[in-house]
C-alpha distance (Angstrom), angle and dihedral (degrees) to the residues before:
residue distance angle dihedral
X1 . . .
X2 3.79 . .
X3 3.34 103.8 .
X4 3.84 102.1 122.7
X5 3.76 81.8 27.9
X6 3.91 91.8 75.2
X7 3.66 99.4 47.8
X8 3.66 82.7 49.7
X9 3.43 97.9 56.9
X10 3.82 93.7 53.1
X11 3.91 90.5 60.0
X12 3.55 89.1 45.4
X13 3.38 95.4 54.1
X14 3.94 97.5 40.9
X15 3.97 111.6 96.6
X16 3.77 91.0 -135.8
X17 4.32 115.0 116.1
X18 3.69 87.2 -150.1
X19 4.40 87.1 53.3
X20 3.91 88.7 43.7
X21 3.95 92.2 55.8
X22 3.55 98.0 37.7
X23 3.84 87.2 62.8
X24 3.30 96.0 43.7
X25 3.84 90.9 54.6
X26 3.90 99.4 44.5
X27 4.08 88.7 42.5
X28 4.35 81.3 58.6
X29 3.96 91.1 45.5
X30 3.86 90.7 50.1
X31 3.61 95.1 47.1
X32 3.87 107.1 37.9
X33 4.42 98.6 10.8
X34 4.08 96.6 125.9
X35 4.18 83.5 34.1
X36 4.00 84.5 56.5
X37 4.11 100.8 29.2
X38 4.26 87.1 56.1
X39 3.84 101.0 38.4
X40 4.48 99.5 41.3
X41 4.04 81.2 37.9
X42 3.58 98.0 51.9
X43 3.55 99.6 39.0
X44 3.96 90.2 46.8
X45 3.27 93.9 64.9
X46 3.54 100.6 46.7
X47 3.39 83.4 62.7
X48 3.44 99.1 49.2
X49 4.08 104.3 34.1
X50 3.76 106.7 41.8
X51 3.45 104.4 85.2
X52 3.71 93.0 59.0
X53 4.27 100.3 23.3
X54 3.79 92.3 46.6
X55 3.83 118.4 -132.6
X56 3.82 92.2 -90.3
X57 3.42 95.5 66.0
X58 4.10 98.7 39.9
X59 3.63 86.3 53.2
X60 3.90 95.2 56.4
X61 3.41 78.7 39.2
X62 3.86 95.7 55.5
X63 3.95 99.9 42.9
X64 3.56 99.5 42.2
X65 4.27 74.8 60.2
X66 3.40 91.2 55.8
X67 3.61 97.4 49.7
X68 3.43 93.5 47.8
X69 3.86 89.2 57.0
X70 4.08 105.9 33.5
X71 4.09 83.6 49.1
X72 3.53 108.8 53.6
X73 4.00 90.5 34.0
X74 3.77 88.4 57.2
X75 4.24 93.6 37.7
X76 4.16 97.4 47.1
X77 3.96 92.4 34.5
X78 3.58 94.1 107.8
X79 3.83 103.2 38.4
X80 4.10 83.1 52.7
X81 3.48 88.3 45.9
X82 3.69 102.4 45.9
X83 4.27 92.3 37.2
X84 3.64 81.7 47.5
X85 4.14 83.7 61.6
X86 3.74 92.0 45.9
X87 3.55 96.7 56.9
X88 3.61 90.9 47.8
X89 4.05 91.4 49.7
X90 4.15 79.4 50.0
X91 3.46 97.7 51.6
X92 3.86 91.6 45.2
X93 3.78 89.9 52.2
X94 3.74 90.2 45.2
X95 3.54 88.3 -121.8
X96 4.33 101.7 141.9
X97 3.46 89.2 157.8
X98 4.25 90.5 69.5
X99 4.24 83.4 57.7
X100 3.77 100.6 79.3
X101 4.03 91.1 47.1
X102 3.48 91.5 53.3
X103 3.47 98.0 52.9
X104 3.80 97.5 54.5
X105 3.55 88.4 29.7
X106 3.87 87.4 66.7
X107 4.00 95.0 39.1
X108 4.13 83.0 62.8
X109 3.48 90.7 52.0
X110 3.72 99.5 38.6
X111 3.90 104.1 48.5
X112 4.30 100.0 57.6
X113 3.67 85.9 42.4
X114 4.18 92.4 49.9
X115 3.91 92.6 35.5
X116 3.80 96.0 45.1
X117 4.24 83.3 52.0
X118 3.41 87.9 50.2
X119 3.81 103.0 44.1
X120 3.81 84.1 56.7
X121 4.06 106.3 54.8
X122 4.05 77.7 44.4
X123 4.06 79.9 62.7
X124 3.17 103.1 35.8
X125 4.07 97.8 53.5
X126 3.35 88.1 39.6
X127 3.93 95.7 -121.5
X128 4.00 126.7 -160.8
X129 4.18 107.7 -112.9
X130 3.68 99.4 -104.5
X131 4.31 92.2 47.3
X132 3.97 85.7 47.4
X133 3.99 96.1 46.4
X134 4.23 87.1 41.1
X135 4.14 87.0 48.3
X136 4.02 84.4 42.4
X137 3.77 96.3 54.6
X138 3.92 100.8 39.6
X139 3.65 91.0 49.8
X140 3.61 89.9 50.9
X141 3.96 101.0 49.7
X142 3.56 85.9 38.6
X143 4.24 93.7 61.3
X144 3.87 85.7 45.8
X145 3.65 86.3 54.7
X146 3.99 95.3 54.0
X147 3.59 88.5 41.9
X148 3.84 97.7 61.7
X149 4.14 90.6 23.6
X150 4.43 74.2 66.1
X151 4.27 84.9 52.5
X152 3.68 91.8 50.4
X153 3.66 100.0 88.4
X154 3.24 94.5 63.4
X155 3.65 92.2 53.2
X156 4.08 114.1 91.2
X157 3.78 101.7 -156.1
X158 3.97 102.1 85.0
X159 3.35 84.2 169.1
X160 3.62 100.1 62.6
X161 3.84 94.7 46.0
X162 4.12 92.1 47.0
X163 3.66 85.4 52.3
X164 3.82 94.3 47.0
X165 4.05 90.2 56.1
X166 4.20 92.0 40.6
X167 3.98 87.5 54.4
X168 3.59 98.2 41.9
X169 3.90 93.8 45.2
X170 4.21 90.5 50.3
X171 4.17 87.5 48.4
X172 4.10 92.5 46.4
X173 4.18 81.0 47.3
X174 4.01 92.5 48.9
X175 3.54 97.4 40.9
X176 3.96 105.5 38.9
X177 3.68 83.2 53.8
X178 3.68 104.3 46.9
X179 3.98 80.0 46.4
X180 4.15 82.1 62.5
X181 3.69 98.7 51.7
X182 3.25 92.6 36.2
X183 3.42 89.3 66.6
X184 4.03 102.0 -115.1
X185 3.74 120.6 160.5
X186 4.25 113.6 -119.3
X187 3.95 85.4 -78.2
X188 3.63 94.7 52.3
X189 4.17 84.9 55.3
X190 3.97 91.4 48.1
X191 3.44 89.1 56.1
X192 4.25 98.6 48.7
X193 4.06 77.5 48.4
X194 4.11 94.4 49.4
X195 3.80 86.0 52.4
X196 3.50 95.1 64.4
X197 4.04 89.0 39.9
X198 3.98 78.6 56.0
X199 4.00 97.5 57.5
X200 3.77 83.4 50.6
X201 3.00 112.3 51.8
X202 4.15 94.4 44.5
X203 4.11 87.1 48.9
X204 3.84 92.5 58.0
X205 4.06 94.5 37.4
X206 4.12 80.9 50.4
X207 3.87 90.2 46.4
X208 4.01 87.2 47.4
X209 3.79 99.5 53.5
X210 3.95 96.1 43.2
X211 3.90 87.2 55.5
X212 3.76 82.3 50.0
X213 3.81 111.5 32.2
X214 3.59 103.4 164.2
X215 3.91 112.5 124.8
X216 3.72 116.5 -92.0
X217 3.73 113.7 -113.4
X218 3.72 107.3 -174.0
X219 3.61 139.7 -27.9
X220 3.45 97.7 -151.7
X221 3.93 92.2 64.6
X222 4.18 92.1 58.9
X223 3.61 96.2 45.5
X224 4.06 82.0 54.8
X225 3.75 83.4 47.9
X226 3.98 94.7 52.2
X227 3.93 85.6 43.7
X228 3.38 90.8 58.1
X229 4.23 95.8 48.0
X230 3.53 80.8 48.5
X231 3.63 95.7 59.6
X232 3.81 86.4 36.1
X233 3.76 108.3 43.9
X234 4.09 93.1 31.8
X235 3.63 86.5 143.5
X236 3.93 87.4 61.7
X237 3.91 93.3 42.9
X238 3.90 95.5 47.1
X239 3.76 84.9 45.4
X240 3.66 98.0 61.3
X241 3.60 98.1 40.9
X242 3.96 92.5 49.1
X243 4.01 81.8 41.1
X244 4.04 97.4 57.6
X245 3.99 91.4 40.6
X246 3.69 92.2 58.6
X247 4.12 87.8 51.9
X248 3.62 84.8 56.1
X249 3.82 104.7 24.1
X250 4.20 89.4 90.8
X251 3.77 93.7 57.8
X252 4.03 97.3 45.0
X253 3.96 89.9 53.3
X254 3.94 86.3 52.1
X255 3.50 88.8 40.1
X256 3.91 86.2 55.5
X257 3.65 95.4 40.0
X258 3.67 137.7 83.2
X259 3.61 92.5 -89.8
X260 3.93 89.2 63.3
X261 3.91 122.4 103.9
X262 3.63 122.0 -157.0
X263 4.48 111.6 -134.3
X264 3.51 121.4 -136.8
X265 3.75 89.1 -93.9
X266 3.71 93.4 58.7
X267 3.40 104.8 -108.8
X268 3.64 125.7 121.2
X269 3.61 138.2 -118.2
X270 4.23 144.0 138.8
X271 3.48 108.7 -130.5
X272 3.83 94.1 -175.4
X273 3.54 84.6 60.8
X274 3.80 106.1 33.7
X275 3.51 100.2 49.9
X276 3.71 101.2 52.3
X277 3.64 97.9 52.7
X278 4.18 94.3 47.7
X279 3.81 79.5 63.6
X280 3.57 99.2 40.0
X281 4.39 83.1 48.9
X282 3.81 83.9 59.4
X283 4.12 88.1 70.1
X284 3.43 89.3 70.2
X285 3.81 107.2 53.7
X286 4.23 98.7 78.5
X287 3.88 80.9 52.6
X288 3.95 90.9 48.4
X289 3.62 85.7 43.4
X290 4.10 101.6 54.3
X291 3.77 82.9 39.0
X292 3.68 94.3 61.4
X293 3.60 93.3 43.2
X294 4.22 88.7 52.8
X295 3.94 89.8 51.2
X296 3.79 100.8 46.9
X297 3.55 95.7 46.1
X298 3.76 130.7 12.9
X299 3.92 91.3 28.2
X300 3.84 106.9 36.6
X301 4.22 77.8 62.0
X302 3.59 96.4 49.1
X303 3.80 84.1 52.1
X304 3.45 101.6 42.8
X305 4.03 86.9 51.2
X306 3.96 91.7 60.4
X307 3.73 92.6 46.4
X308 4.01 87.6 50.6
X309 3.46 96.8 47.5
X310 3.51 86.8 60.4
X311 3.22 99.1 37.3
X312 4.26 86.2 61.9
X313 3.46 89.8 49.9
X314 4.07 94.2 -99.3
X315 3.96 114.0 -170.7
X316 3.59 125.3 -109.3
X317 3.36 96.2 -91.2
X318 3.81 99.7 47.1
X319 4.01 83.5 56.7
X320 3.91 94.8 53.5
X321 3.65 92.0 46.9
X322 4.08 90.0 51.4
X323 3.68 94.5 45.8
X324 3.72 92.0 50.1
X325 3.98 95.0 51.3
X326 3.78 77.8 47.9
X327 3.96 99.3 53.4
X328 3.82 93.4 39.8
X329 3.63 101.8 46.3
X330 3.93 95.2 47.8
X331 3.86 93.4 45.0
X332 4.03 92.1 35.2
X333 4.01 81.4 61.5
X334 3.48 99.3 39.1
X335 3.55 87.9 54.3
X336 4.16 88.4 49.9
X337 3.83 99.7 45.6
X338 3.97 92.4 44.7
X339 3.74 85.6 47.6
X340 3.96 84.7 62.1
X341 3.88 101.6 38.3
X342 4.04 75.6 60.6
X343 3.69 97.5 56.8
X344 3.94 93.3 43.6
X345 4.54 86.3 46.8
X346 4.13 83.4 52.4
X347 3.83 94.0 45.5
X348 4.33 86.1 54.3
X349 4.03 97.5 37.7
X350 3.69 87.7 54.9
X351 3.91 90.4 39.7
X352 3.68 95.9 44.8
X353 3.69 101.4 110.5
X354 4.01 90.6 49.0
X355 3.55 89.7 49.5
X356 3.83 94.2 53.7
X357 3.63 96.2 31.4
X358 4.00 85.4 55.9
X359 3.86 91.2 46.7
X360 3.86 92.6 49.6
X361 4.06 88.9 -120.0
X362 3.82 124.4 151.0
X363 4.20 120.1 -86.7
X364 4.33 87.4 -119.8
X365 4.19 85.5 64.5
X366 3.81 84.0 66.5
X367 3.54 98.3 77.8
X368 3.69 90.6 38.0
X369 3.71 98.4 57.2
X370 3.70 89.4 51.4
X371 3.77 102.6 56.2
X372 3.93 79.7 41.2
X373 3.30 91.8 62.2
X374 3.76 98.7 40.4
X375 3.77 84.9 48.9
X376 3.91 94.0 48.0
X377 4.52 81.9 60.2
X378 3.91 92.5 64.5
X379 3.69 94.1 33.9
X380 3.92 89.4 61.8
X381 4.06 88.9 47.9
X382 3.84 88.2 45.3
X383 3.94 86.7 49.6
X384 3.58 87.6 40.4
X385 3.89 100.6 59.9
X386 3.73 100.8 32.9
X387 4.12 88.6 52.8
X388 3.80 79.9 56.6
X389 3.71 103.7 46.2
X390 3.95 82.9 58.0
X391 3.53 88.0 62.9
X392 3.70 95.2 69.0
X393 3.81 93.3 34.0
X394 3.76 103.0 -103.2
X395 3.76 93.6 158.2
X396 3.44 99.0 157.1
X397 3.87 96.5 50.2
X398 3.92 89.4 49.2
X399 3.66 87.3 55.4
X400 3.88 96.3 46.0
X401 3.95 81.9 50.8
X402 3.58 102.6 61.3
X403 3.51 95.5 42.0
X404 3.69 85.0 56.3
X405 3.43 87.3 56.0
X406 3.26 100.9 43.0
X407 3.78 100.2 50.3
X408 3.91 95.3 46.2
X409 4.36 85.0 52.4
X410 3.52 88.7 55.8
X411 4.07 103.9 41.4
X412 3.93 89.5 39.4
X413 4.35 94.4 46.2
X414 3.65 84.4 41.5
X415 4.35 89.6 51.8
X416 3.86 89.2 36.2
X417 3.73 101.9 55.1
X418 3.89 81.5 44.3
X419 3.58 91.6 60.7
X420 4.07 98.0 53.1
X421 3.73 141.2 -108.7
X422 3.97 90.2 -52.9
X423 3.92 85.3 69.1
X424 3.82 105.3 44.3
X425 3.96 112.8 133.9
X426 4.14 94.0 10.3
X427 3.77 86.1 102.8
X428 3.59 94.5 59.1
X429 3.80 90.6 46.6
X430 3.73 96.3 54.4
X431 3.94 86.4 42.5
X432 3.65 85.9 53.0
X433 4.47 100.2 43.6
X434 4.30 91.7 45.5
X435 4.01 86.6 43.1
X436 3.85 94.1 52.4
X437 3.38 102.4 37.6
X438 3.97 90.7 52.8
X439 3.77 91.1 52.1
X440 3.97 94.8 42.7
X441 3.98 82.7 56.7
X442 4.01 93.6 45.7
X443 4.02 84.2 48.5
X444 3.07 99.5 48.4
X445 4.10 97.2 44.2
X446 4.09 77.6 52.0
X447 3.39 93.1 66.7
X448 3.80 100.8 35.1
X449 3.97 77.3 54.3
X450 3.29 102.1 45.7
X451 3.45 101.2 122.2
X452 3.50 99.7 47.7
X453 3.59 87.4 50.5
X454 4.04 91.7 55.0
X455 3.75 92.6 50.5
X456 3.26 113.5 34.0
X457 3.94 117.8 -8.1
X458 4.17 90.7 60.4
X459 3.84 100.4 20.2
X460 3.73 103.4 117.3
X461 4.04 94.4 -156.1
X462 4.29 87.7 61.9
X463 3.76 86.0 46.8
X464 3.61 90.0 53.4
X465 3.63 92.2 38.0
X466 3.52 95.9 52.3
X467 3.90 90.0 45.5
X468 3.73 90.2 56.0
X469 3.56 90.5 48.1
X470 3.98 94.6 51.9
X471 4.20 90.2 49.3
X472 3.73 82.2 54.0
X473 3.74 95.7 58.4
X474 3.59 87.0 44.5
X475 3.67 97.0 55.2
């Protein structure tokens, strides 16, 4: 799906400073935009309200945020994910018409799943009616957001989607605020914030159905659809959702833990912990940002070169020599942009007691920023490879990769908090080094493998073949 992909290219390619920046900048909002709109949003308006919403309130405020976003990004993962595959299959089959479907097809599915998620942390903590039906409504607009945020590379006009996330960010801003001198409780606050959610997520669904205009014919039919790839592509769905735990998975255990703190609205939360790695997340976002730029343009034609040399019937050398300008370019540049990611991680371990001297944070967040950020370096690689192994439909190694990932988080948080202060945030960095460095090695035996993989590890008629033959044996 390379539909913001091609209007990146032709910045890319223009000779223009102003073109070369502007590609660079939308390439950051669509990798990291709900990463940026929640973390400059939130901390904005601590600024800005405390001094007349009191820090009580702005931290009820803040987590029941947070909940609203880590929940329904872990709880519609693999609908987006899987819809996200349907609309690719569509587009392949130049089938546009299937698009529309899909997206309220996915919606359906989405919103029960979100709501009933939400309805029970509103049990569980025990939250007063107007905190639960805020916490209920943010989580829900939030899922609908992920779920057409997952359409939106399809969708040409970058433009139009950067601008729906800039307008909705400076609304949640003037709103959540006003909500604070106003006098509004936390729930009051969530719902100035959900307004701005609200103007986003109806610009990108409007940006979505003008790329595809072609009249909806019934919901009901592309949830069956995304049932279906569910059923079919359960290796992507369990994937995802295993995937977006293991981002989270750190913060619940210290949530949990002794280091947790419980807000006046009864949820829980531990700043010390929390804050620190949101800014040490930030490190990763120019890296996400060149890395999205490689993949939509320089490397989806590399790859669509080796495909269409086989495609034409290319000889076995031809094929080689595609593959390897395939391998080395892609590793060649994830060798180059990790090499930067490391600079910018050196610039804030070494300016870590500025930074939270400057943001009025406590001296123990020092040491937890830094392994944050060292963390936040193999976390891009780890993102890095397994985005690529989905390229070429290694489903099953994607899913053995998050689980990876998700298990060492949890045993190494778990051993970490264990240890005492002095070890906060070291278990997500080791999660993060033995994660990447077993998906750089399944990458890279991808590519060395390419071939094999094109032929006969991926090719759908030798699985069937092979199938046939085992129920042969059998019989």
């Amino acid at each position: 799906m390379a539909g913001i992909g091609f209007q990146l290219r032709k910045l890319n390619r223009s000779d223009s400073i102003t073109s070369v920046v502007s590609s660079v900048g939308h390439a950051a909002v669509i990798a990291a935009r709900p990463w940026l709109f929640t973390i400059f949003a939130l901390a904005t308006i601590t600024m800005t309200s405390e001094p007349v919403a009191g820090m009580s309130t702005l931290a009820t405020f803040r987590v029941v945020i947070i909940y609203a976003f880590a929940s329904s990004l872990v709880l519609s993962a693999p609908i987006a994910i899987v819809a996200t595959r349907r609309v690719a299959d569509a587009l392949w089959q130049k089938k546009p018409e299937e698009v529309p479907p899909l997206l309220f097809g996915a919606f359906v599915l989405a919103l029960p799943v979100v709501m009933a998620g939400a309805g029970a942390l509103s049990i569980y903590f025990q939250l007063d009616g107007d905190l639960a039906i805020a916490l209920l409504a943010a989580s829900s607009l939030v899922a609908l957001i992920w779920i057409v945020l997952s359409f939106c590379g399809a969708v040409r006009d970058y433009n139009g989607v950067t601008m729906s996330f800039l307008l909705g960010l400076l609304l949640s801003l003037l709103m959540t605020v006003t909500a604070a001198v106003l006098g509004f409780h936390a729930a009051g606050m969530v719902w100035g914030f959900v307004s701005g959610l609200t103007v986003t997520f109806f610009g990108m669904t409007h940006r979505v159905l003008a790329t595809f205009p072609q009249p909806m014919t019934s919901a009901t039919a592309g949830a069956l659809a995304i049932v279906d790839g569910l059923l079919r592509y359960w290796h992507l769905a369990l994937g995802a959702l295993l995937g977006t735990t293991a981002v989270w998975i750190d913060k619940w255990l210290f949530w949990f833990s002794p280091a947790g703190e419980t807000t006046r609205g009864g949820l829980v939360h531990a700043p010390p912990y929390d804050s620190a790695m949101f800014i040490a997340s930030l490190v990763i976002i120019p890296s996400l940002a060149a890395f999205v730029m490689k993949l939509e343009t320089e490397f989806f034609d590399r790859y669509q070169q080796y495909y269409a040399i086989i495609s034409s019937h290319g000889t076995m050398g031809e094929i080689e020599q595609a593959r390897g300008r395939l391998a080395r370019y892609t590793l060649d540049n994830l060798a180059l942009i990790t090499v930067t990611q490391v600079g910018i991680c050196a610039v804030l371990v070494l300016t870590a007691p500025l930074i939270i001297d400057a943001l009025d944070l406590r001296f123990q967040q020092i040491a937890i920023l830094r392994y944050g950020a060292l963390g936040a370096v193999f976390q891009f690689i780890f993102i890095a490879c397994t985005s690529m192994l989905l390229f070429f439909d290694r489903r099953r190694l994607y899913l053995g990769l998050q689980a990876l990932f998700l298990a060492l988080n949890i045993l190494l948080t778990v051993l970490s908090i264990g240890l005492g202060e002095d070890f906060y945030g070291v278990g997500y960095f080791i999660a993060c080094l033995i994660s990447a460095f077993v998906a750089y090695r399944l990458a890279d035996q991808t590519f060395e493998n390419l071939n094999f993989l094109t032929f006969i590890g991926n090719n759908p008629s030798v699985g069937s073949s092979r199938k046939r033959l085992r129920l042969g044996q059998k019989s």
